[in-house]
C-alpha positions as CSV (number, residue, x, y, z in Angstrom):
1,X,-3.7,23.0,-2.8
2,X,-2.4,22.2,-6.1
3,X,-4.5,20.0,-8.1
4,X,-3.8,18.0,-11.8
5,X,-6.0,15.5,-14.1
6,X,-3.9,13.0,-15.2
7,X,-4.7,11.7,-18.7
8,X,-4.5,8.3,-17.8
9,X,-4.5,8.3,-13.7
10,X,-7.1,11.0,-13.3
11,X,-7.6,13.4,-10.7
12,X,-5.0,13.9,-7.9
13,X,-4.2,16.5,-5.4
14,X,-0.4,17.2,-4.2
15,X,-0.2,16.9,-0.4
16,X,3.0,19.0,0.9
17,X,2.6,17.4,4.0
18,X,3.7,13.4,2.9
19,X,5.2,14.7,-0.7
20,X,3.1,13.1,-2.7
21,X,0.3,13.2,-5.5
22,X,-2.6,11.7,-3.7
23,X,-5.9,9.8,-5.7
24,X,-8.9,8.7,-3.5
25,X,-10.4,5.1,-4.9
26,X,-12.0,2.5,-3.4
27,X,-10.8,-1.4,-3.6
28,X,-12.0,-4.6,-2.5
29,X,-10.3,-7.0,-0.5
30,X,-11.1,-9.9,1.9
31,X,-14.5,-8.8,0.8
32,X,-14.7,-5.7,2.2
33,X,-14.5,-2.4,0.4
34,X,-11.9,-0.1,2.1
35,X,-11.5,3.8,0.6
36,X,-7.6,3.5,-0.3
37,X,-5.4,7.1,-0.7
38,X,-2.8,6.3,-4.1
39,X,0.3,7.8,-3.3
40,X,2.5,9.1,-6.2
41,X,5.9,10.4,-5.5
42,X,7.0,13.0,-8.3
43,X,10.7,12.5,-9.0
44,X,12.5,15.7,-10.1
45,X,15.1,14.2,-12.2
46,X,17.6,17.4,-12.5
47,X,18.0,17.0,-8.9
48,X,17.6,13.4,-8.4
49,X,15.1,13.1,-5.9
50,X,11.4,13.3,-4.9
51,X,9.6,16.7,-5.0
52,X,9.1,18.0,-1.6
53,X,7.1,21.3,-2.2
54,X,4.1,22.0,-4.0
55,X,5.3,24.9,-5.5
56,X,8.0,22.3,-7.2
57,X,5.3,20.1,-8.1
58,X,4.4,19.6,-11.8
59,X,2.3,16.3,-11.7
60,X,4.8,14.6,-13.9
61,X,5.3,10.7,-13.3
62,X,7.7,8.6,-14.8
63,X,6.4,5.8,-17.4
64,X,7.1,2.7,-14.7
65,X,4.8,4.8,-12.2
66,X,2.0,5.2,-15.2
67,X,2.9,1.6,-16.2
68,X,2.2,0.3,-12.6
69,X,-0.9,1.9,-11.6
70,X,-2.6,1.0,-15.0
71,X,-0.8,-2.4,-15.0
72,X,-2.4,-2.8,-11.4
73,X,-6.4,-1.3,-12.4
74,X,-6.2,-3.9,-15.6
75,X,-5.1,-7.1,-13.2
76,X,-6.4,-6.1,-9.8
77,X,-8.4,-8.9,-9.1
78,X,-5.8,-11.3,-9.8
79,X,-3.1,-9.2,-7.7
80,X,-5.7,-8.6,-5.0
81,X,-6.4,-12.1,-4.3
82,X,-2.3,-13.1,-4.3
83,X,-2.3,-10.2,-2.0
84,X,-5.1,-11.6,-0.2
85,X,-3.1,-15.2,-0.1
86,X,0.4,-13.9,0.9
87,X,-1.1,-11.6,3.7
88,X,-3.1,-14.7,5.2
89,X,0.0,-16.8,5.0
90,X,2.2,-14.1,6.7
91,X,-0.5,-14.3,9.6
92,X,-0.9,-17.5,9.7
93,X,2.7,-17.6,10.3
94,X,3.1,-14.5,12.9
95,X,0.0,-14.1,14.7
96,X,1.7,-16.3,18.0
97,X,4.3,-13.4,18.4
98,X,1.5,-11.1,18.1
99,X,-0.4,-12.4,20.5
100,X,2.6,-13.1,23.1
101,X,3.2,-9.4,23.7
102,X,-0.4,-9.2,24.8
103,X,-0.5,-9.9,28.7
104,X,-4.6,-11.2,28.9
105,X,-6.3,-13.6,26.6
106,X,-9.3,-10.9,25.7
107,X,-6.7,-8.6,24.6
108,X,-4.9,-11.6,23.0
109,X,-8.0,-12.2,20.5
110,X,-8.5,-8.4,20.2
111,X,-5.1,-7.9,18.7
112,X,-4.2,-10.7,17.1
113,X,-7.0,-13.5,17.3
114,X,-6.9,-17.6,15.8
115,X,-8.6,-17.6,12.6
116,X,-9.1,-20.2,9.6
117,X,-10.2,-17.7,7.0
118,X,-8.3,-15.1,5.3
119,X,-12.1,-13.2,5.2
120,X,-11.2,-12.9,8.8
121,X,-8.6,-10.5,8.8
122,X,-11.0,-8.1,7.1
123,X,-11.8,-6.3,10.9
124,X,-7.9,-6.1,11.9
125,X,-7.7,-4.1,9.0
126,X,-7.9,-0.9,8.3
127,X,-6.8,2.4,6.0
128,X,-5.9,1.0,2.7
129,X,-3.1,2.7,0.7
130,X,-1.3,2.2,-2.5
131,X,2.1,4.2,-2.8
132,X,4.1,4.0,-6.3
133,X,7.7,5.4,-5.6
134,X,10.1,6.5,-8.8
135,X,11.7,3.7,-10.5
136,X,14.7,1.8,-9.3
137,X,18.0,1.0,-10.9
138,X,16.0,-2.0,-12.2
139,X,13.3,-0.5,-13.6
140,X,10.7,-2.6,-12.1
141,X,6.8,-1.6,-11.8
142,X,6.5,-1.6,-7.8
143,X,3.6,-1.0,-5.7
144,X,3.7,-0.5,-2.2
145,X,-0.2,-2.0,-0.5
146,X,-0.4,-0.6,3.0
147,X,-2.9,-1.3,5.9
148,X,-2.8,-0.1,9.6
149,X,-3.7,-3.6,11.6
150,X,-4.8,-4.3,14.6
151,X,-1.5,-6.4,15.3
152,X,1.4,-4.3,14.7
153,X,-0.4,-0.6,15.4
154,X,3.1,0.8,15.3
155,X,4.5,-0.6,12.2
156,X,1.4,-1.3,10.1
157,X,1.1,-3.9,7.3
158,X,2.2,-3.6,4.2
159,X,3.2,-5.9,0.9
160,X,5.7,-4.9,-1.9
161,X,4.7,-5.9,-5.5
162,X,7.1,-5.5,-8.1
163,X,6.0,-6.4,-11.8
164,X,2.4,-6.9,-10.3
165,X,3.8,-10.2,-8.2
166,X,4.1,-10.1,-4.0
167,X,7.7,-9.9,-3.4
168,X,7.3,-9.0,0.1
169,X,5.0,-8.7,3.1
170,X,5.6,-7.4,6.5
171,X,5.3,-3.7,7.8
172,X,4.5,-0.6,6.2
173,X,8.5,-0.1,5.6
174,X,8.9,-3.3,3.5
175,X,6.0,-2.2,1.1
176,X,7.6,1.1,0.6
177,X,11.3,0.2,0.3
């Protein structure tokens, strides 16, 4: 297993199986403190795309993926709590279809239950991850927050940030466009 120290990200371990440099960290949201994997895609520019092999891998990020994950650390509480806010309000908004592919009421409020709080979706939620892909055309600082949930086991959760504001929430896809 090949194995860096970033000088400014810290330790990280390449993982050949999702081609990525992976960082173990814990975060807090809706008050609970989940262990969240940081997921780094190397980007070989001479052939234009991400590394695939650890043999290939050098632990070399571009400056928008150093820029985001440090950008991210410095504001997190901020960002966490619009996260927080924009995943509440995408329930709020979805958790009727949820529950209508459910056939009883028990497995109804197991899946996707009525709540008031957003400290409620803390127990539908589960294996937090961060994933910073190479920079776009734009050159934007995106983040990628992803959650399996109890609601779409399939598809997951997951919220896109680009320049540390929520520009998207839905599944795991949409948070790693």
């Amino acid at each position: 297993m090949k194995e860096i120290t970033h000088e400014l990200l810290g330790y990280f371990t390449f993982e050949e199986d999702q081609c990525v440099w992976r960082k173990k960290n814990k975060l807090v949201i809706f008050n609970q403190e989940f262990d969240v994997n940081i997921d780094i895609v190397e980007y070989d520019e001479e052939y234009e795309q991400g590394v695939e092999f650890e043999e290939d891998a050098s632990g070399h990020f571009q400056d928008e993926q150093i820029d985001a994950l440090t950008t991210f650390y410095d504001h997190k509480d901020n960002i966490l709590k619009e996260v927080e806010n924009a995943i509440f309000t995408y329930y709020q908004e979805n958790y009727k279809v949820y529950r209508s592919y459910e056939n009883t009421e028990s497995n109804k409020d197991q899946v996707a239950p009525i709540i008031s709080k957003k400290e409620d979706l803390s127990p539908l939620l589960q294996d937090m991850g961060l994933f910073i892909a190479e920079r776009d055309a734009a050159g934007l600082r995106k983040i990628g927050i992803t959650f399996e949930c109890t609601w779409d086991p399939n598809h997951g959760l997951g919220v896109l940030l680009k320049n540390e504001q929520v520009a998207a929430v839905g599944t795991i896809d949409d948070a790693i466009e």
